[in-house]
Every structure is written in structure tokens, then in C-alpha cells.
C-alpha positions in Angstrom: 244.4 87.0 -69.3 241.3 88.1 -71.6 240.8 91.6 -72.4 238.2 92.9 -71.5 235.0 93.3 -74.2 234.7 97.4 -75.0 231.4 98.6 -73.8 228.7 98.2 -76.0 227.2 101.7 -77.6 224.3 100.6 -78.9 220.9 102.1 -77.8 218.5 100.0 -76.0 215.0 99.6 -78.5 212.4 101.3 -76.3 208.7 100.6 -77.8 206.1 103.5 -77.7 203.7 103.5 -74.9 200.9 102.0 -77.1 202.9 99.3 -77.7 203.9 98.2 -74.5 202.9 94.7 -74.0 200.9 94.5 -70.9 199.7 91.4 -68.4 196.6 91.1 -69.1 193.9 92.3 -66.5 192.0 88.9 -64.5 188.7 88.4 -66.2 185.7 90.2 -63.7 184.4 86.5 -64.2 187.3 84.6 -63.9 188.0 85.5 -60.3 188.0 83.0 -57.7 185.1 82.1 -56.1 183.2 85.5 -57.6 180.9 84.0 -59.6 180.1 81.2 -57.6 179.1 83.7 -54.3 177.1 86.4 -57.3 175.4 82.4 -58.1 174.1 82.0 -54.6 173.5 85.4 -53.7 171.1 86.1 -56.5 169.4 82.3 -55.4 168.9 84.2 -52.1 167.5 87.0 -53.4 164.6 86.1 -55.1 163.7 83.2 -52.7 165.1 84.1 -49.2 161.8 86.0 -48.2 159.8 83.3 -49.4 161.1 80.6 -47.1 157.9 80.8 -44.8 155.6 80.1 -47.7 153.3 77.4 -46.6 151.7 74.1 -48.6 149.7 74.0 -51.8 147.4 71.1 -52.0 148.0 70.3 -55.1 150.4 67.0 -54.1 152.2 68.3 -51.7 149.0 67.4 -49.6 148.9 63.3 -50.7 153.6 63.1 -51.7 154.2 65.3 -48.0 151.4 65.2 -45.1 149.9 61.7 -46.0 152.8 60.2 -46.8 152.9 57.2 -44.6 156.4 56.8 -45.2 157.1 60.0 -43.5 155.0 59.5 -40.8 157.0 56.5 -39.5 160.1 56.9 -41.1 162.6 54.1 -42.6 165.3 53.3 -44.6 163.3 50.4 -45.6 159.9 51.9 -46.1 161.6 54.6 -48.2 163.3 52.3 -50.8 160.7 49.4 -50.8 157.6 52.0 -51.5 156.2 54.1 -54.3 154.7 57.6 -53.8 152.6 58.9 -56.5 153.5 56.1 -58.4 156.7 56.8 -58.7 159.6 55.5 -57.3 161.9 58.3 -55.7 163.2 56.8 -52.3 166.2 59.7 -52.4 163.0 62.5 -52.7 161.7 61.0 -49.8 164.8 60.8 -47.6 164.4 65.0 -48.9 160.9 65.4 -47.4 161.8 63.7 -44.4 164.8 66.1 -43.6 162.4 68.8 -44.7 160.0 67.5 -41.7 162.9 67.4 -38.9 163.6 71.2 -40.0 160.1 72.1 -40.0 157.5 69.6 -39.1 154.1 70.5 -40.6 155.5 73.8 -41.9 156.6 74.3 -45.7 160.0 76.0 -44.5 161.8 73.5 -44.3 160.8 71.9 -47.7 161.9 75.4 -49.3 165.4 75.9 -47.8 166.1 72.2 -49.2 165.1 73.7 -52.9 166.8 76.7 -51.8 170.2 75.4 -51.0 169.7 72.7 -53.9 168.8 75.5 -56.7 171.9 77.0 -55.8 174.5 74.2 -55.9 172.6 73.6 -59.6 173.4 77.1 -60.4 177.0 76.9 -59.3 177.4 73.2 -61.4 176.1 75.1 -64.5 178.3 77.6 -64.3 181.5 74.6 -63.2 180.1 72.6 -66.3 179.7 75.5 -69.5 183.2 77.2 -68.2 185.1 73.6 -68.4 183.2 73.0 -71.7 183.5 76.5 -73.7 187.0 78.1 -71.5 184.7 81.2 -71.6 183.3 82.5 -68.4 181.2 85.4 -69.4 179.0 82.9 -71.5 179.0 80.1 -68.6 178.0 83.3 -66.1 175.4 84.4 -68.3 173.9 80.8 -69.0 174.1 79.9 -65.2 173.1 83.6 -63.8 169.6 83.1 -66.4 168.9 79.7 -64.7 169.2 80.8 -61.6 167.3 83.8 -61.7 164.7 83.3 -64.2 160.8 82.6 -63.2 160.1 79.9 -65.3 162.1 78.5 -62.4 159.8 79.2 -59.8 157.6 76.4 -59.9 160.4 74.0 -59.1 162.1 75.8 -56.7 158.9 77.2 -54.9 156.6 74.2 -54.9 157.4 71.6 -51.5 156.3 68.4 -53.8 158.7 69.5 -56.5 161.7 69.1 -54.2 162.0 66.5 -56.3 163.0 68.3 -59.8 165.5 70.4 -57.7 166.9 67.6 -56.0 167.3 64.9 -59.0 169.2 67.9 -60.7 171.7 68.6 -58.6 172.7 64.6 -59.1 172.0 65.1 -62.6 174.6 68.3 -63.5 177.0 66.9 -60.7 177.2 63.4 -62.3 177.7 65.5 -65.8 180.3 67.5 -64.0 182.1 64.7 -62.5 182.2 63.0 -66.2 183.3 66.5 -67.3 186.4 65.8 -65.0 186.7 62.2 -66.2 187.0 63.7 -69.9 189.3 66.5 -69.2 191.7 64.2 -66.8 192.1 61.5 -69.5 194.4 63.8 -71.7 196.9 63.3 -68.8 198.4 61.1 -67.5 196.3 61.2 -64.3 194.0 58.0 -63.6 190.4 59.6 -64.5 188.6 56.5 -63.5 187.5 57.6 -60.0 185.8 60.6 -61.5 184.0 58.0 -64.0 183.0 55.9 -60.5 181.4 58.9 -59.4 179.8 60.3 -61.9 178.1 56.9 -62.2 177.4 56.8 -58.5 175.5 60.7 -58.4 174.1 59.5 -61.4 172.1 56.4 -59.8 171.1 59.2 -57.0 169.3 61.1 -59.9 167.3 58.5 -61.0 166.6 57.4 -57.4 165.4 61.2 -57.0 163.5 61.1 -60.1 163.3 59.2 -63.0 163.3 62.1 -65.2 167.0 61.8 -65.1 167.3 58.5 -67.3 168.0 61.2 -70.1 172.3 61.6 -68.7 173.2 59.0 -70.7 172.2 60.9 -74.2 173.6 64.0 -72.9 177.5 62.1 -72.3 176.9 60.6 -75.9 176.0 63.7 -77.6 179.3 66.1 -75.2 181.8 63.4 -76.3 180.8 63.6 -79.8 181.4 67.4 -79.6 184.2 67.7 -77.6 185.9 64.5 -76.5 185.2 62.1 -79.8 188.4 60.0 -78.5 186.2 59.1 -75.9 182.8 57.6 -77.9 184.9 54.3 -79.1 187.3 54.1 -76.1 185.4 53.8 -72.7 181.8 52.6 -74.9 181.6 49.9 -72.0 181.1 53.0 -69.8 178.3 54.4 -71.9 176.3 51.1 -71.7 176.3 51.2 -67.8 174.6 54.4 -67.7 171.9 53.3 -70.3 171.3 49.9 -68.4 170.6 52.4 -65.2 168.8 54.5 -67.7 166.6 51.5 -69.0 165.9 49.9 -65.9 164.5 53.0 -64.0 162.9 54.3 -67.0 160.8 51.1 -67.3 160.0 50.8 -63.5 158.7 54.1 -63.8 156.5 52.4 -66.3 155.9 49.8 -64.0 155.4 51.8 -60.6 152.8 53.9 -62.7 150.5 51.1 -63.2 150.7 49.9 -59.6 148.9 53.5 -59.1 146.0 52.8 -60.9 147.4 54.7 -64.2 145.9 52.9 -67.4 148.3 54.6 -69.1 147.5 52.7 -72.4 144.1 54.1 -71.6 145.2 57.7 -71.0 147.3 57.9 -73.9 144.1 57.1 -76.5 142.4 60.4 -75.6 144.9 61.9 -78.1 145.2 60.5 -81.8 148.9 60.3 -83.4 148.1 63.2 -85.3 147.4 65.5 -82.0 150.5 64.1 -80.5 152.7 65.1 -83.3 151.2 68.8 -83.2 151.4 68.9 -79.2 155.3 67.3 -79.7 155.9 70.3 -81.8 154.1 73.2 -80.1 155.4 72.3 -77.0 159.1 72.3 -78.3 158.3 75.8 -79.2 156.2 76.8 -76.2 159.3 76.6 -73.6 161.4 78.7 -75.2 158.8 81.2 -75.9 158.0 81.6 -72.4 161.7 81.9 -71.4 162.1 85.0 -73.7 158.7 86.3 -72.9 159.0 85.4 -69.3 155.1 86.8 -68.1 152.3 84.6 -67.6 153.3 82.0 -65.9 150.7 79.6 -63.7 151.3 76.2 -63.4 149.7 74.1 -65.7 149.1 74.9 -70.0 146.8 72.4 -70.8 146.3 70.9 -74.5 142.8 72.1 -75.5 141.1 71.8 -78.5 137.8 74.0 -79.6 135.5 72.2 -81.5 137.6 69.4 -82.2 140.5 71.3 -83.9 143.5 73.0 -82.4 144.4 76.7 -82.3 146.1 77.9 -85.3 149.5 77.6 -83.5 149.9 73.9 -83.4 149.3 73.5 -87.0 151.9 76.1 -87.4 154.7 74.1 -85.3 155.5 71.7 -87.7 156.5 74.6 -90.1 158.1 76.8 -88.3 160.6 74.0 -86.6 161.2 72.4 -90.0 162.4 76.4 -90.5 164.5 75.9 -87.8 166.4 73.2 -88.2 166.9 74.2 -91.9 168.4 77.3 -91.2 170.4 75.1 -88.4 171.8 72.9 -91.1 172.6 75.9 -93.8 174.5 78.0 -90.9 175.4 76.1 -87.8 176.0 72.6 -88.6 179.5 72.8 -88.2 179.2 75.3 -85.3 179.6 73.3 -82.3 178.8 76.0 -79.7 175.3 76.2 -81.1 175.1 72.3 -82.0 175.8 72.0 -77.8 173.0 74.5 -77.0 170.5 73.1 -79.0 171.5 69.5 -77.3 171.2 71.2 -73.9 167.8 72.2 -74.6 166.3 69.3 -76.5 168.0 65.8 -74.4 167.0 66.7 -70.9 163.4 68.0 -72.2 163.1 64.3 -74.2 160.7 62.7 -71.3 158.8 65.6 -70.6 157.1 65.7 -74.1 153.6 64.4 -74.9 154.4 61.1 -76.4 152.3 59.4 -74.2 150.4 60.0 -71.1 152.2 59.0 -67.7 150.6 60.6 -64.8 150.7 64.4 -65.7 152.6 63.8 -68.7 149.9 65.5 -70.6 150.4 68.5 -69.3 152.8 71.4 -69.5 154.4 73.0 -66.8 157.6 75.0 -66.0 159.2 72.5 -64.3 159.5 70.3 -67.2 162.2 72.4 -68.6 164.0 73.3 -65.4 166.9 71.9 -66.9 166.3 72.3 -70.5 166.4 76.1 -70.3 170.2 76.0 -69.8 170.2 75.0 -73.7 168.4 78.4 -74.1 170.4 80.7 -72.1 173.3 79.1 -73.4 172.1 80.6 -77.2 171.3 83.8 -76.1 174.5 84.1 -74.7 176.2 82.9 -78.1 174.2 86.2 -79.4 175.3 88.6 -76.5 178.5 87.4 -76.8 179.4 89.7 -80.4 179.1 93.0 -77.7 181.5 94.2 -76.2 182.7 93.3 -73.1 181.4 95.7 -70.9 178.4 96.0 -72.9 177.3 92.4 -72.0 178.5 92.6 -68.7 175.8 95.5 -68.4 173.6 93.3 -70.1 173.7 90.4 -68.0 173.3 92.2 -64.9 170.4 94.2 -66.0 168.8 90.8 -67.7 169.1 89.0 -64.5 167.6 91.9 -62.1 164.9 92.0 -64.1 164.0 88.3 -64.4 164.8 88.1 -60.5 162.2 90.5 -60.1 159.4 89.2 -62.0 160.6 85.4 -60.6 160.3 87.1 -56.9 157.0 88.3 -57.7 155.8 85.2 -59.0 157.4 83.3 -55.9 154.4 85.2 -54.1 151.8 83.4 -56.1 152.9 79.8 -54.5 152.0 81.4 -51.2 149.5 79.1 -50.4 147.2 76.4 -53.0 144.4 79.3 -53.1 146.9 82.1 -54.9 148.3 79.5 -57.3 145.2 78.3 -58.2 143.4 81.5 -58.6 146.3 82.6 -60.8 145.7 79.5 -62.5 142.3 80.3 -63.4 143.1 83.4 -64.4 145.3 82.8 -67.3 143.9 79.2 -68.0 140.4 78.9 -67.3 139.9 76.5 -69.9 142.2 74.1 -67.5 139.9 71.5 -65.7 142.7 71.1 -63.4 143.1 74.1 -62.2 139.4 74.8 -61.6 139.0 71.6 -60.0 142.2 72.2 -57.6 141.1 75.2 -57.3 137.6 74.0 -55.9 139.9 71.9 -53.5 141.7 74.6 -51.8 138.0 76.5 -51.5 136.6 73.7 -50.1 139.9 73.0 -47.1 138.8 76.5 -46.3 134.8 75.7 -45.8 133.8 78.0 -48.9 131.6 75.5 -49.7 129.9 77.4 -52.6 132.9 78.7 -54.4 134.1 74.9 -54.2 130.7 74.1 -55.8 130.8 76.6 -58.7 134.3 76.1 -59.3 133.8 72.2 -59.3 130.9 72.9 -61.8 133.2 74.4 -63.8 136.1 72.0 -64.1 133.2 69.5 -65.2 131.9 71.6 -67.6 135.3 71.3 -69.2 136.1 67.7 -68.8 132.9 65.3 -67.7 135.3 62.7 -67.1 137.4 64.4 -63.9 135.7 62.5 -61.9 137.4 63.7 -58.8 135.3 66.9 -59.1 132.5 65.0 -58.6 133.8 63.5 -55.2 135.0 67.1 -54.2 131.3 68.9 -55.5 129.8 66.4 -53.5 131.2 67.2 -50.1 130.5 70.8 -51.0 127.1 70.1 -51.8 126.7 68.1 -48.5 127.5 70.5 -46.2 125.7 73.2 -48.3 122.8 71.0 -47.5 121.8 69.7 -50.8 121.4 66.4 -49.6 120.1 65.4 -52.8 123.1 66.9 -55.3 125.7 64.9 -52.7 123.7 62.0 -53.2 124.4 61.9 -57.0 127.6 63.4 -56.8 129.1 60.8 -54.8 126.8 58.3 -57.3 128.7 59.4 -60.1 132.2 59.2 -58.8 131.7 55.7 -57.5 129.9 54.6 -61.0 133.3 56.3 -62.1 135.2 54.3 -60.6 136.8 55.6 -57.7 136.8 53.9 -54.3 138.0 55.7 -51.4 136.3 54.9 -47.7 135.7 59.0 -47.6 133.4 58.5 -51.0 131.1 55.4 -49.2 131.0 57.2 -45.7 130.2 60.2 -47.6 127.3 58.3 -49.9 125.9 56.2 -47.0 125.3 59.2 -44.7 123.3 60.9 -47.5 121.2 57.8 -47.7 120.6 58.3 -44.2 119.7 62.0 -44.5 117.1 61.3 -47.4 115.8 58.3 -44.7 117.5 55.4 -47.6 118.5 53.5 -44.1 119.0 49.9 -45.5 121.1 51.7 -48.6 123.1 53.5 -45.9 124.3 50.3 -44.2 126.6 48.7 -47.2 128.1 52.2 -47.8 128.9 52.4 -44.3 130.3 49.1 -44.3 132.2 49.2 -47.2 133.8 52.6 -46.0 134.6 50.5 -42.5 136.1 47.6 -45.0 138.5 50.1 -46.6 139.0 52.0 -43.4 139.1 49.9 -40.0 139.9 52.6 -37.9 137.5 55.7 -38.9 135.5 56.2 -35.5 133.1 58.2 -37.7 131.8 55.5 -40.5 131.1 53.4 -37.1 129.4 56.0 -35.6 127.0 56.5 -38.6 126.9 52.7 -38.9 125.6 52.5 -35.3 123.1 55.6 -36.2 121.8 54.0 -39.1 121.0 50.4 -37.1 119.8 52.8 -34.5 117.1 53.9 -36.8 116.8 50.5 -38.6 115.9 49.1 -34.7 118.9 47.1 -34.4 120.2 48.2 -31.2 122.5 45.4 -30.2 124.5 46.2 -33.1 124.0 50.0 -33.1 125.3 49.8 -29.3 128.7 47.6 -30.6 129.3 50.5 -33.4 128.6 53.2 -31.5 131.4 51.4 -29.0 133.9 50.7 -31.6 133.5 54.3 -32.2 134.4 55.4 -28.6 137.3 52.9 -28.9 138.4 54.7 -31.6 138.2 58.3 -30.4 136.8 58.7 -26.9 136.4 62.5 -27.3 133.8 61.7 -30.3 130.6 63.3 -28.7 128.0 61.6 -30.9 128.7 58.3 -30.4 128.7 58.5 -27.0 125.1 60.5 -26.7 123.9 57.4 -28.9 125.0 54.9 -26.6 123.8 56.6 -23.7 120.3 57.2 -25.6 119.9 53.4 -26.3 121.0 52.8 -22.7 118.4 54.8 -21.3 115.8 53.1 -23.8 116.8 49.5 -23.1 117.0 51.0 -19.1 120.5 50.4 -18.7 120.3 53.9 -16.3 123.6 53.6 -14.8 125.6 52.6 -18.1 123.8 55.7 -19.5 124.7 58.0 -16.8 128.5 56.8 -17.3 127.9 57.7 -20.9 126.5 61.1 -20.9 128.8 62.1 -17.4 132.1 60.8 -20.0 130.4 63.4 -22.8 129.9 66.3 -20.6 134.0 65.5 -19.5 134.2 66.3 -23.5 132.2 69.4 -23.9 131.0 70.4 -20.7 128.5 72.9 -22.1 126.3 70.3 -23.9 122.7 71.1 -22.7 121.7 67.8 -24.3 123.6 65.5 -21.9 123.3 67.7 -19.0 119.6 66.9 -19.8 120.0 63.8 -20.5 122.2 62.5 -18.0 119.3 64.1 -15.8 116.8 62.1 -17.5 119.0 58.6 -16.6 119.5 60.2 -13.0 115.5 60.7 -12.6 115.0 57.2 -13.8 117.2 55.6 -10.9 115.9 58.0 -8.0 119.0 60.0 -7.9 116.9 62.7 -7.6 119.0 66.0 -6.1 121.7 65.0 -9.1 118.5 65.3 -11.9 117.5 68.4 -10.0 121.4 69.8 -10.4 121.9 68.7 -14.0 118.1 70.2 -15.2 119.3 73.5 -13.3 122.5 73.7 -14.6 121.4 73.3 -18.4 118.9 76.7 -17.8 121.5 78.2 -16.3 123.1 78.1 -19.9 120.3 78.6 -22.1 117.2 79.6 -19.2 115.1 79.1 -22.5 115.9 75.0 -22.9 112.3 73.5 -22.9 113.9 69.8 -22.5 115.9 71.3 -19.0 112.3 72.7 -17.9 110.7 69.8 -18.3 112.8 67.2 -16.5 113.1 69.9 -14.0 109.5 69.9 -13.1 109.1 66.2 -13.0 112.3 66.0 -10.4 111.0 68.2 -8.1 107.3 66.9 -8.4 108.8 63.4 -7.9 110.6 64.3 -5.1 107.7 65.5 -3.5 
């Protein structure tokens, strides 16, 4: 049997307090589920009260309430048509969802950006937090996007669904390729995650084709994080390209099919002012993220006497600074490297290369995305404080830029407060005086429309829209005249709408120009087969013209049309009574008084017809009635008299 060992005497090493290893405390941001609720609780925040703003007519007018598509809604309509000229059947599926929630109300429209701002906020925190393993930095970045105003535009604007939308394909088609990456170091199968991100990556582009810039982005993370992957799954990489290619080109395509010359539009601006508005504009975005006041939402290119501000011709210099500095200090910096990616890829269609539809312009929600690659930077900075120092930091940053983003939120209340705000910090944008004009003249201030529309030409001669839009200002102002050659001009210009030629022709008939009238009128009913109203001033104008067999079939076509249209009704009745068709007149006149009971010219009228066929007691009734409304109606008094002396 073994003897026992002796008891060991040795003391036990006991380390001083300080030196005590410890567990370490959970990360405030690495908590489960935390950052993701702070995400969509600070989305709430700044755009929960603003769910019940309404429509700004500034496309949300022609891509929502005229949209055909919407207002007989189809799978087949959706992904056969184009919108705008562009091609985004997913954005439409969007609006029509918006329209079960809400009808003709914007709410509905805004709790879809809502809900989709929020999912984007929660994928840029997933994405930065798988990329960097640091999720203070992927907080900040995400907390920035979702907070900050320059985001306002897309999440507040019912046409812009769109932006909102094709991102949260966008980000979760980068996050599912995210997965794909990380699960190829195992032995897992990553190829369903590389299906899917393929699959939410065809949604983007079917959203909007602003998304066609994925592909660069997957190019440029696997050469900074996953280089095993650039030579091993390249067959992958040229799938997403093809997509890329193909949409990108229809886009093209679809564009021109609108009526964009876009070879045309892109001459207003040498090669010389494209490469100084290329590099401005790179520099602009940014800007306003750090200096996040002034917002409106459109920063036109403007030149003063043929030469650009100071500014422009500064760009070239101060980027060339830049990415100098970049190259001596950060090349090999791969946090930085990413950031500058994140800004620059997503940002590469949105610059002023050439002009495709509003192209040429600037506007917040061009960088919606691209701002990510700026908050990400910042956070780089922020990232040297200590850790509760930032943590104050990032909290305090973000209720401040969800304040002013709240406040600006207010300012897409309706088209009239954006496009006021608009003027006021860009009055030297034609469009926004001219869109302006528009939401003036929707709410009959006809003479604000009119100035305003004076201005935007005053600017830019060849907006020839403002023409259109002064001229229906003009013409119920009453400057027959100024209509006239308004609505000259935009048809010389170009345009052809059936509004312009119904518009044009009953000028002509105002200023007496009845044989002119008729072609306008006809054209407009060419364009437009089912406007009661060009038929109705067709019929006036053979009315006048003597042609009463064909006045009569307009001003019947017009009734077929809409048979609660007054006018065309008291014209038929009139050349009734005229050619002696008594009855058929008294049918007429009777049918308007079922429309507006009140009318003192067919209760006279009608009385007129009922005199003419003996019907005497009726004329008597009709004549008394019409005094009883207006006791001054000289027409009433006279028919009056001759019933009753007839009678006798």
C-alpha cells in the first residue's frame, strides 16, 4: 500500500487586487439586440410625427396620383411599363401598397420609407460590425445615417420611396455577400448566401437603377478584406456586372422612350464645366454632412456671366490635396481606404457626367447611401477618445442632427413649404421657382404663380414648362392676350399635351380667332378622346362659327362624357330652342337645373322653351321661381310678362 504524500506547506500565490484578472464587462454596444432597437427608435423619432405629411407636386403628382399603373393595378402593367422614364416595377409594387394603406393620402407612402430607413439603418450597422469587429464605430456610422438630415429628402419625399426602397436591397444584398465571405472560411456551404445576395441584388436594380454600382462595391470589400475571394468565385463577380450592365443601359434606353435627348441635354455643359462640377460636387456632399444647415432640395450648377464661382475652380486643387495626403498617410490603412470606397462607389452614378433626367442636379438624396463612407471617417477620428467620451459624443452628435433632420422633415409638409424653402436658399434655381409657381398655381394664387413663373424664365428661357404653367395663370388672371402667347411659346417649344391645345384654342376663342380655335380644339380631342371639356369648347366654337349640326354632336359628346357638365348642356338646349326643337330643349335645360338647381339661366330658359310650346302655367312657374332667387333678374321679368300677357 502507498504512503500517503505529506501535506504540501507551500503558500498559495495570491495576486494584489489590481491585478486580479477580471471578465471583461459586455460592450454597451455589443448587447443583443440594443443597438438594433436605439436604430429604430431614433428612425421613429425624427419621422413618427411626420407620418401625416401630405404630397409635394414635384413628381409625386405625375410617379403617384397619375400613374396609370396604380390606378388599375397589375403584375403585368408594373413590370412591362416605365414611369418617369425609368424602369422600377419593384418602386411601383411600393406605391401601390402605399395606396392600399392610404389611398390618396401621403401616410402611407411615409411609413413604407419609414419602416424601409430603418431596416437600412439596422443593415449598416449588421454590415460595418461584421467588416471592422468594432461596434462603437459600426453604431456611430449607422446611428449618423439614420439620424442625420441630409437624409430627409429620401425618407420624407412619397416619389423618393424609391432611394429608400432600392437601398434596403442594396445593403441587404452587400450583407448577404458579407455572410457568403465570412462562411467560406469554414467549412459551411456559403453558396446560398451568394444565391441571395444575387437575388436582393436584382430587387435593387428593379427598385432603381442607381443600384448597378453593388458590383464595384463587392470588388473593392474583397480586395480589402477577403482577397482569397477576387480570383476564386470571379465567375460570381461577372454575374453581378452583367445585371449591372443590362439595367444600367436600359436605364439609358427607358430615358429616351421619355422624350430625354439626353445627347442633347448633356451639350449645355462643355467637358471643361463637367470636370469642375465632377469635382465640386465630390466635395459639396460631404460639406453639407458636416455642416448639416441649409438644406432644400435642389443645388443647381449656375454660372455668372459665363464663369463659375471661385469654388469650382478650387475643387480640382483641393481633391488632388486630398488624395495626396491619402497616399503619404493612409494608403496602407485599410479602415480609411474602405471609407473612402463607401463614400465614392455608391455616389459614381449620381455625378454630372452626363445629363439623364435630373442628373444635372444636386440633391440630398443622391448621397443617401454615400454618406455612410463619411460617418464611417468621422468615426475613425472619434474613435482615439476614450470610451466613454465617444459614447457621449455619439449620443449628443445624433440628438442634435435628429433635431435639425425633424425640423427639416417639417419643410416637406406639403410642395408649397419645400418649395418656398427652395427659393429661399436657391433663388437662382429655375426649378425651384418654376415648381414653385406650380404649387401656387394648384392653390388658385394665380398671381404669385405668374411672378414666380416670370422668374424661373428669367433664369432659364428654355424651361419651357413655365411657359405652359404662366399661361394658365395668365388665363384665369384674364390676360387673355399673355395666355395666348404663353401657350404659343410652349407649343413652338415643343411640348404637346391636349391641356396646352385646349388651353390655346379657348384663348383663340376669347380674342374672337374662332377658325384658329377649331384645330387646337381638335388636336387637344386627338390627344385626349375623352375630355368632355375640349368638346364642349369645340361645340362653342362651331356654335359661333354657325355650324350648329356639328356644335349640337360636340356639345353631345360632351354630355356623354360627363352629364353633370352644365355648359354643354345650356348649349344644346340654346341651339334647340333656336332650330325650335322646344321639347328637346326643355329636356335639356330640366337635366341642367337636376345639376345645379339654382341656375337662374335655365330656370329662364327652360321658361323660354316652355312659352314657345304653350305650356304656359310651367313658363309662368320657372320665370317666378328665378325672381324668387335674384327678384332683380331682368331676363326672369321679361319672360314673365310675356307668359302672363300670352295667357291672356
Amino acid at each position: 500500500m502507498a504512503k500517503p504524500s505529506k501535506k504540501s506547506t507551500a503558500k498559495p500565490i495570491i495576486l494584489p487586487p489590481a491585478e486580479v484578472p477580471s471578465a471583461p464587462a459586455t460592450d454597451f454596444f455589443q448587447r443583443k439586440w440594443l443597438p438594433e432597437i436605439l436604430l429604430m427608435g431614433a428612425v421613429l423619432l425624427v419621422y413618427g410625427m411626420w407620418l401625416d405629411n401630405g404630397f409635394v407636386f414635384y413628381d409625386d403628382d405625375k410617379a403617384i396620383l397619375y400613374n396609370r399603373a396604380l390606378q388599375n393595378p397589375s403584375l403585368g402593367k408594373f413590370f412591362t411599363g416605365h414611369n418617369l422614364g425609368m424602369y422600377a416595377p419593384l418602386t411601383w409594387i411600393a406605391y401601390w401598397v402605399g395606396s392600399l394603406i392610404s389611398g390618396q393620402e401621403g401616410f402611407g407612402y411615409h411609413l413604407l420609407a419609414l419602416i424601409a430607413h430603418a431596416i437600412s439603418s439596422v443593415l449598416v450597422f449588421s454590415i460595418l460590425k461584421t467588416l471592422s469587429k468594432r461596434a462603437w464605430l459600426a453604431f456611430f456610422a449607422a446611428l449618423l445615417f439614420a439620424t442625420h438630415p441630409i437624409q430627409v429628402e429620401a425618407v420624407g419625399w412619397s416619389a423618393a420611396l424609391s432611394t429608400v426602397l432600392y437601398a434596403v436591397f442594396y445593403l441587404g444584398s452587400y450583407r448577404a455577400y458579407l455572410s457568403f465571405a465570412e462562411t467560406e472560411k469554414t467549412e459551411n456551404s456559403p453558396m446560398p448566401w451568394l444565391f441571395l445576395s444575387i437575388g436582393l441584388f436584382t430587387a435593387a436594380v428593379l427598385s432603381k437603377s442607381a443600384a448597378v454600382t453593388l458590383p464595384v462595391l463587392i470588388v473593392a470589400t474583397d480586395y480589402l478584406f477577403y482577397k482569397n475571394l477576387l480570383g476564386k468565385y470571379w465567375k460570381s463577380k461577372l454575374v453581378y456586372f452583367l445585371i449591372a450592365c443590362f439595367f444600367g443601359y436600359y436605364t439609358f434606353v427607358t430615358r429616351e422612350a421619355e422624350g430625354h435627348d439626353i445627347a442633347l441635354n448633356s451639350a449645355a455643359f462643355s467637358f471643361a464645366d463637367r470636370f469642375f462640377m465632377v469635382c465640386q460636387t465630390l466635395l459639396f456632399y460631404p460639406f453639407k454632412m458636416l455642416i448639416p444647415f441649409g438644406f432644400t432640395v435642389s443645388y443647381p450648377f449656375v454660372k455668372t456671366a459665363g464663369v463659375w464661382e471661385w469654388y469650382y475652380y478650387a475643387a480640382p486643387f483641393a481633391l488632388a490635396g486630398i488624395a495626396y495626403f491619402i497616399w503619404k498617410k493612409a494608403r496602407h490603412n485599410r479602415d480609411v481606404l474602405f471609407g473612402i470606397a463607401l463614400y465614392l462607389i455608391p455616389l459614381l452614378v449620381m455625378l454630372p457626367f452626363r445629363t439623364v433626367g435630373t442628373f444635372e442636379m444636386r440633391q440630398d438624396r443622391y448621397a443617401y447611401l454615400s454618406c455612410i463612407g463619411i460617418f464611417w471617417l468621422i468615426g475613425l477620428l472619434l474613435e482615439k477618445f476614450v470610451p466613454k467620451g465617444r459614447t457621449a459624443i455619439t449620443f449628443a452628435l445624433a440628438s442634435v442632427l435628429g433635431f435639425l433632420a425633424w425640423n427639416q422633415v417639417s419643410v416637406w409638409k406639403d410642395g408649397l413649404n419645400l418649395f418656398k424653402n427652395c427659393v429661399h436658399y436657391t433663388p437662382e434655381s429655375s426649378l425651384c421657382q418654376c415648381n414653385l409657381a406650380y404649387n401656387e398655381l394648384i392653390r388658385n394664387d394665380f398671381q404669385n404663380a405668374a411672378t414666380h413663373y416670370t422668374e424661373a424664365l428669367a433664369l432659364d428661357p428654355n424651361i419651357i414648362e413655365a411657359y405652359s404653367g404662366r399661361g394658365s395663370a395668365n388665363l384665369y388672371l384674364k390676360n387673355i392676350q399673355g395666355a395666348y402667347n404663353d401657350f404659343n411659346m410652349a407649343i413652338q417649344s415643343g411640348l404637346s399635351s391636349p391641356k396646352l391645345f385646349l388651353n390655346r384654342g379657348k384663348c383663340l376663342l376669347s380674342l374672337n380667332r374662332t377658325a384658329e380655335a377649331i384645330p387646337d380644339l381638335s388636336k387637344s380631342i386627338e390627344l385626349e378622346k375623352n375630355n368632355p371639356e375640349a368638346y364642349y369648347q369645340r361645340g362653342f366654337a362651331y356654335d359661333k362659327a354657325g355650324d350648329m349640326e356639328k356644335a349640337i354632336a360636340d356639345y353631345g359628346m360632351s354630355i356623354q362624357l360627363d352629364p353633370k357638365m352644365l355648359e354643354p348642356l345650356m348649349g344644346r338646349g340654346l341651339l334647340y330652342y333656336k332650330t325650335q326643337a322646344f321639347q328637346k330643349a326643355v329636356e335639356d335645360f330640366t337635366t341642367a337645373l337636376q345639376v345645379n338647381p339654382s341656375s337662374l339661366q335655365a330656370l329662364n330658359n327652360r321658361a323660354n322653351a316652355e312659352l314657345a310650346l304653350g305650356q304656359f302655367d310651367k313658363a309662368i312657374a320657372d320665370a317666378t321661381k328665378a325672381l324668387e332667387i335674384n327678384p332683380n333678374y331682368s331676363f326672369a321679368k321679361n319672360t314673365l310678362e310675356r307668359a302672363r300677357a300670352a295667357m291672356k
